[in-house]
N, C-alpha and C positions, 0 to 999 in steps of 0.2 A: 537254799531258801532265803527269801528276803525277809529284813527285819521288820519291815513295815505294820499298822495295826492289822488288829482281825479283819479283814472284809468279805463282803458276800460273795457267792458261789453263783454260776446262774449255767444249767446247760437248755436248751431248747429240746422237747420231745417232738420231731417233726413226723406229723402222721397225714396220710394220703388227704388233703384236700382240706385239713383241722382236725382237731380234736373232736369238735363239737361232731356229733352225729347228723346233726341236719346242714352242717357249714356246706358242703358238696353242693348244697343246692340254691343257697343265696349267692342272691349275686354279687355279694362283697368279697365273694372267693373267686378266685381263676378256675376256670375250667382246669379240671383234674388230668397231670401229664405226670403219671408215677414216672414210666421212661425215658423225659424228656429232659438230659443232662444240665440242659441249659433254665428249665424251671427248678431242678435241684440246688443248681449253680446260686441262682438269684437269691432263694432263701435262704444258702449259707451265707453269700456275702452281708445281708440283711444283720445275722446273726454276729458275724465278724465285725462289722462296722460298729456294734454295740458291745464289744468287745467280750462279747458271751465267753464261758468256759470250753464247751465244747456241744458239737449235733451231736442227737442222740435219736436214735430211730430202733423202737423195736423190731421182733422176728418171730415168729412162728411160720417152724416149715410144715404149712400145709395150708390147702387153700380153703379159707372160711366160707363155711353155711354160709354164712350171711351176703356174699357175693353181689346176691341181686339186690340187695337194698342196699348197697352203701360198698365204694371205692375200696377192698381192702384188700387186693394183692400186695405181693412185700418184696421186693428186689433182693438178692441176695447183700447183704450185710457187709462182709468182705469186698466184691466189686463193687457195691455203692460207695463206702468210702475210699478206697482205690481211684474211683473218679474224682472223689471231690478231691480228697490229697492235692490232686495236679491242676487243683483252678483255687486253691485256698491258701493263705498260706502264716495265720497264726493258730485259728479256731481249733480247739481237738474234736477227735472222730470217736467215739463210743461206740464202739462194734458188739452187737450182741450176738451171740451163739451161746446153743445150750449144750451142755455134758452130759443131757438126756442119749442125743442120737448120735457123738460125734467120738471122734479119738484124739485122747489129748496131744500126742507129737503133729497131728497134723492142724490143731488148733493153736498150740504153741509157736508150729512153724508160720501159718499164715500171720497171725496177728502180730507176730515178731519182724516178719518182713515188711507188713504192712507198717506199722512203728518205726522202722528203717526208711523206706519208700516216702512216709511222712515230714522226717526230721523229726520225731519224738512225741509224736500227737494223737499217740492211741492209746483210746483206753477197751481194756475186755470186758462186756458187761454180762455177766456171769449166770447163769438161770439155767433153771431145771424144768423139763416144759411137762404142760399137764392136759396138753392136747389130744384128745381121741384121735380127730384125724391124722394127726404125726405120727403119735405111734405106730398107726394101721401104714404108715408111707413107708416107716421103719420095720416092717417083717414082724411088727407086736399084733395081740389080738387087745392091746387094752392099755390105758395110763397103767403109769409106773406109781406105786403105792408111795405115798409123801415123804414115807419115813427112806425108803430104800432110793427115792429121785437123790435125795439127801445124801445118803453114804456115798452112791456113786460120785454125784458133785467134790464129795470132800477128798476123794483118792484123786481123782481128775485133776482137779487143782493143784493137789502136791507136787502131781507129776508135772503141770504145766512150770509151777515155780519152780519145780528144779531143772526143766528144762532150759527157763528162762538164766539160771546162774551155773549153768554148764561151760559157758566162759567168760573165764576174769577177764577184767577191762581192759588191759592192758596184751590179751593174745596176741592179739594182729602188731608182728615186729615191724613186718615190708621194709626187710633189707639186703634191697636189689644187689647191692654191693656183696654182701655173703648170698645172697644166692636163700634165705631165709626168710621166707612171708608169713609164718607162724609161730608160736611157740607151744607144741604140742602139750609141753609140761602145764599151760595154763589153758587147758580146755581137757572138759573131766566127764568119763561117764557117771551118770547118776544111779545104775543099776535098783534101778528102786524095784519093789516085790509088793505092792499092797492086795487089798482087799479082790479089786475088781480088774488092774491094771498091773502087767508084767513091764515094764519100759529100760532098756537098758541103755539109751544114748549117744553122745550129746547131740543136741539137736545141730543143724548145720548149719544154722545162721547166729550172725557174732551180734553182743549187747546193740540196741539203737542209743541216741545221745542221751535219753533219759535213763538208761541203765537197766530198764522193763518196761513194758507198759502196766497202766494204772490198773488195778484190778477195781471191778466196779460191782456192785451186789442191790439186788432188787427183792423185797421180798421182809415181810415185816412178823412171820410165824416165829411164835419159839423157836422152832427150830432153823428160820431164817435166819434168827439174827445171832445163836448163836454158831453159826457158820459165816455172818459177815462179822464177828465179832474176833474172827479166826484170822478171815482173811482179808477182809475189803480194806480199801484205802477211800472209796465213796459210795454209801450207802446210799440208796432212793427208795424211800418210804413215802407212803398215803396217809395222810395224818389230818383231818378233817378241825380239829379245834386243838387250840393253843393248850390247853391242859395233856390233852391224848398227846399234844407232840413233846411236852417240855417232858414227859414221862418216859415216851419211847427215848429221847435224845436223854436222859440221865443213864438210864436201863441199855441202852449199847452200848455210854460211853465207859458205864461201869463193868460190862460183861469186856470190854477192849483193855481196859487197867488190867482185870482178871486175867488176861492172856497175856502178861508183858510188853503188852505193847502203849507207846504213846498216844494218852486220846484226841492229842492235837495230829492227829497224822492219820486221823480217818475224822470225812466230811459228810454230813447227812444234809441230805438234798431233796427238800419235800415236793410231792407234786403238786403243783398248782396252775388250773386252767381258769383265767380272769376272761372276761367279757369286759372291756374297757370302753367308757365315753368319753366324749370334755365335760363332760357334767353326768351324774348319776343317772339323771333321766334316760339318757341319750344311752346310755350303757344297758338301761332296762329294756328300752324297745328294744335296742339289738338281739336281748335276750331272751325279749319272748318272742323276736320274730326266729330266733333260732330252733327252740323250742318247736314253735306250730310245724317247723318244717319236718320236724321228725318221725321217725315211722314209729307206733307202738306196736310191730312185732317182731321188728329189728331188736327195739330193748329187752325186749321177753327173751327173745332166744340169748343175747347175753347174757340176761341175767340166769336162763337154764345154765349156759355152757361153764360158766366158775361158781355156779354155787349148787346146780343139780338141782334147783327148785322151778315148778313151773308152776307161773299165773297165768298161764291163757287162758281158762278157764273159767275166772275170776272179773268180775264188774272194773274196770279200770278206776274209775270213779269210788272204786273200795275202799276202803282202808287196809293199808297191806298186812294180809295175813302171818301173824310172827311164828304159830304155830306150824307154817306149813316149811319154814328153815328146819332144818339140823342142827345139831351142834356143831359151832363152827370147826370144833378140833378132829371130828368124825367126817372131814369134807379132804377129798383126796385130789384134789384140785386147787384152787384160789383159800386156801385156809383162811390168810389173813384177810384178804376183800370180803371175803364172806361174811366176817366178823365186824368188818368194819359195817357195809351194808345193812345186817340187822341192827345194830346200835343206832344206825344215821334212822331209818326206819321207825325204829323206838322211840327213839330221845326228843324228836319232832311231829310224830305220830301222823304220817305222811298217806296220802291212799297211794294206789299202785302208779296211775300217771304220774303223780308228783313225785316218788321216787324216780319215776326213768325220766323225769327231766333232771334230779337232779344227779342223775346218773349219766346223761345222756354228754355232759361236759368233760367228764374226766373219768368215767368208770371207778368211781370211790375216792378217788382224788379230792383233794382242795379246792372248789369253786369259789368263786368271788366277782360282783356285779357292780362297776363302779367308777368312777372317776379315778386318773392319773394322780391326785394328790392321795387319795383317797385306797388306794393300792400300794402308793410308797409308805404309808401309813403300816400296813397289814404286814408289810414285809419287815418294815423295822422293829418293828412290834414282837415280831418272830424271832428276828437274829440278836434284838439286843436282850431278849428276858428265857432265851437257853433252849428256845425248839428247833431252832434250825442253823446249819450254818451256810445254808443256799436253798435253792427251788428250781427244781426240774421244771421250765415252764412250759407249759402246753399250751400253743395258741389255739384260741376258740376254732378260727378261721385264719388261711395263708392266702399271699402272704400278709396281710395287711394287718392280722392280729399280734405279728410278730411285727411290723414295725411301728403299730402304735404303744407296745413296749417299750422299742429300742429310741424312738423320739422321743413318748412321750415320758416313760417311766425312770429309766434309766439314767436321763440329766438329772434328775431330781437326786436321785440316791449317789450321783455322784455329787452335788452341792453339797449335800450330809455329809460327804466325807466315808459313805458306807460301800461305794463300786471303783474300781479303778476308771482311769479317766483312759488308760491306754495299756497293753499289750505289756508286761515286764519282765519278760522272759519269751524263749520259744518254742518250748517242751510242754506237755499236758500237766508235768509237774509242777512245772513253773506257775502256772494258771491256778491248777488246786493248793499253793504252796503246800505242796510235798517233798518229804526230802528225797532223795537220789538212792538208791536200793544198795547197802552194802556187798561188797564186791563177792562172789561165793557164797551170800547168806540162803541162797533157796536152796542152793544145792544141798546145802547142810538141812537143810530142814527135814523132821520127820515125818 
C-alpha cells in the first residue's frame, strides 16, 4: 500500500442506457446497445481516463417486469467483464453475483480466473437476491426469507475465502530443470463442513497478483452490515444526507474494530447520481427534462417490487401515503431501501410523483442537481467531515453524464489535492489502497 494521504474512492454504477429512468429516452443518451462491445468499451475507457476505481454493473438473474418501459436486460456479469478485461487495462471490474442461486467453488473458481485473466482487477460484489422472479428461475416457489438469504451468504463466503487461500503464494516452483511445477505441500484442502455447504478442495486455480480479489458488500440492514462488517473490504451504501451517512460510516467502522479487523482496510462508497450543468440552471432543466420523460408506472411497480407497497391506486398528485408502508424490518426484500424511502417520504413530506422523481434517479440513492463546482463542493464535504470515503457514481445519462464528471468534476478534486492525478498501482488493491491478503489467512478462517 502507498503511503500517500487519504484520497477518494470513485467506482462508476454503469446501468443500461443511465441511471435516470427516463435518460433512454432523451436524446443526450446514445441509443441503447447493452450488446454492443464496442459501446461498453467506450464507457469504460471514459471511466479509465478519469482514472475511476473500478465499473461496477449490477445483476439480477431474471428478466424484469418492467421490460416494456425501460432498457433493463443484464448481460451476464462474468463475460461482461471478461470482455472488458481484454480492451481495459488499469480500471477494476466489480463483478456481482449472488450466493442466493449459485455454489461457492464455482463462484470462487470464475472470479478467481477472471482476477487472473485481469492482472489483479477484480472485485466480487456480494449480494443476496430478493427477486421473485429469480427465485421461480431457480426451482423456488418464493424469496428466500432475509434472515436465512443471510446465513446462507455468510457460509458461502467462508467457503469462497478459503477457497481463495488454498494456495500459498509461493506454490507454483516451475522447475523445469527438476522436472517440479508445484509444490503440493503449499496447496491445501479446506475441508470445510458449514451450515448450508460441505466443500472439501482446493480450488484449481493459483493466487492472481493481488493475492484475492476484493470482496465488495452492498446492502445497508442490520443485518447487512454486520455481515459487511465481517467480510467486506468496500462497502456501497445509500445514504441520502450527510448526518444518516457520517452515522452509518461511524456504526460499520466501529462494528469492523469489533471484528479485529482494521477500519482503514474497508472503504464505504455512497451512491450518488448528480445531474450536472455549467451552471445550476442548466443542471435544473436537464433535470426536469429528465423527469417529464419518465413513466409513472414504471415507478409504481418499483417501488411495489423492494418495498411490497402499491400506490396505483392512489391520486399521484397525493401525498404519499406513510400508513400504507410496513415496518421496514418486517420487509423481506429491499429492508434497508425500504427504510430509507419512507424517511426520504417523511422528512420532505413529498406526494407520490415527487417521490418517484426523486426516486426515479438513483432508487434511494443520493441525488444532487448542480453545477461542477458545486458537486466538488458535496463530495468534499462528504470525505472530509467522516461520511464517506468514496461514491459509487451513477450517471444520470451515458455516456455523456459520466464524462461531464470525468472533465468536468474530477480536475477540480484533483487541484484539492483530494483524487489521484494518475493510476499508482495496477491491482484493484492498489486503487482501493488495500493491503495484499495474508498468505493462508482464509484458509484458516472459520
Amino acid at each position: 500500500m502507498s503511503a500517500r494521504p487519504r484520497q477518494l474512492h470513485f467506482n462508476v454504477h454503469v446501468s443500461t442506457g443511465g441511471n435516470h429512468e427516463g435518460a433512454w429516452r432523451h436524446p443526450r443518451s446514445e441509443p441503447v446497445q447493452l450488446t454492443s462491445l464496442d459501446y461498453q468499451r467506450k464507457v469504460a475507457a471514459i471511466a479509465e481516463r478519469g482514472k475511476l476505481d473500478a465499473l461496477f454493473f449490477g445483476d439480477v438473474p431474471a428478466l424484469s417486469d418492467n421490460v416494456k418501459l425501460r432498457p433493463v436486460e443484464q448481460l451476464d456479469p462474468v463475460a461482461l467483464h471478461g470482455a472488458l478485461s481484454a480492451v481495459t487495462t488499469h480500471i477494476g471490474l466489480a463483478a456481482t453475483i449472488s450466493t442466493s442461486f449459485n455454489e461457492p467453488f464455482n463462484v470462487a473458481r470464475k472470479i478467481a480466473s477472471l482476477d487472473l485473466l485481469s492482472g489483479g482487477r477484480v472485485g466480487w460484489n456480494i449480494v443476496t437476491t430478493s427477486s421473485e422472479n429469480a427465485a421461480r428461475n431457480y426451482g423456488l416457489d418464493g424469496v428466500i426469507a432475509h434472515r436465512d438469504r443471510y446465513r446462507r451468504a455468510e457460509d458461502f463466503v467462508e467457503v469462497v475465502k478459503k477457497l481463495w487461500g488454498s494456495w500459498d503464494a509461493d506454490a507454483i516452483v516451475h522447475d523445469r530443470e527438476a522436472g517440479l511445477y508445484v509444490d503440493t505441500d503449499r496447496i491445501h484442502p479446506i475441508s470445510h463442513e458449514g451450515e448450508f455447504f460441505k466443500v472439501r478442495g482446493p480450488l484449481n486455480v493459483p493466487p492472481s497478483p493481488q493475492g484475492r480479489p476484493v470482496l465488495i458488500q452492498a446492502g445497508s440492514s442490520e443485518t447487512g452490515v454486520a455481515f459487511a462488517a465481517r467480510h467486506a473490504e468496500v462497502v456501497f451504501t445509500a445514504q441520502r444526507t450527510l448526518e444518516d451517512g457520517q452515522r452509518f460510516y461511524r456504526e460499520l467502522k466501529r462494528q469492523v474494530a469489533a471484528n479485529g479487523r482494521d477500519p482503514e482496510h474497508v472503504k464505504i462508497v455512497v451512491g450518488l447520481s448528480p445531474i450536472i450543468g455549467g451552471t445550476e440552471a442548466e443542471a435544473k432543466k436537464l433535470a426536469q427534462e429528465l423527469n417529464e420523460l419518465t413513466v409513472p408506472e414504471y415507478g409504481l411497480r418499483q417501488l411495489r417490487q423492494f418495498s411490497g407497497v402499491d400506490l396505483s391506486a392512489y391520486p399521484l398528485d397525493a401525498p404519499v401515503p406513510l400508513d400504507a408502508f410496513p415496518d421496514a424490518e418486517a420487509v423481506e426484500t429491499h429492508r434497508s431501501r425500504t427504510a430509507l424511502v419512507i424517511e426520504l417520504a417523511k422528512r420532505e413530506t413529498l406526494t407520490i410523483r415527487q417521490l418517484l422523481h426523486r426516486l426515479a434517479g438513483a432508487r434511494g440513492h443520493q441525488t444532487f442537481v448542480g453545477s461542477t463546482d458545486q458537486l466538488a463542493d458535496r463530495i468534499e464535504e462528504w470525505f472530509t467531515s467522516g461520511a464517506a470515503d468514496g461514491f459509487n457514481f451513477m450517471p444520470a445519462y451515458l455516456p455523456g453524464g459520466l464524462e461531464d464528471f470525468v472533465d468536468g468534476v474530477i480536475p477540480i478534486l484533483q487541484r484539492r489535492g483530494l483524487f489521484r492525478r494518475d493510476y499508482e498501482g495496477t491491482t484493484l488493491r492498489d486503487h482501493y489502497d488495500l493491503p495484499f491478503p495474508e498468505a493462508g489467512r482464509d484458509r484458516r478462517a472459520a
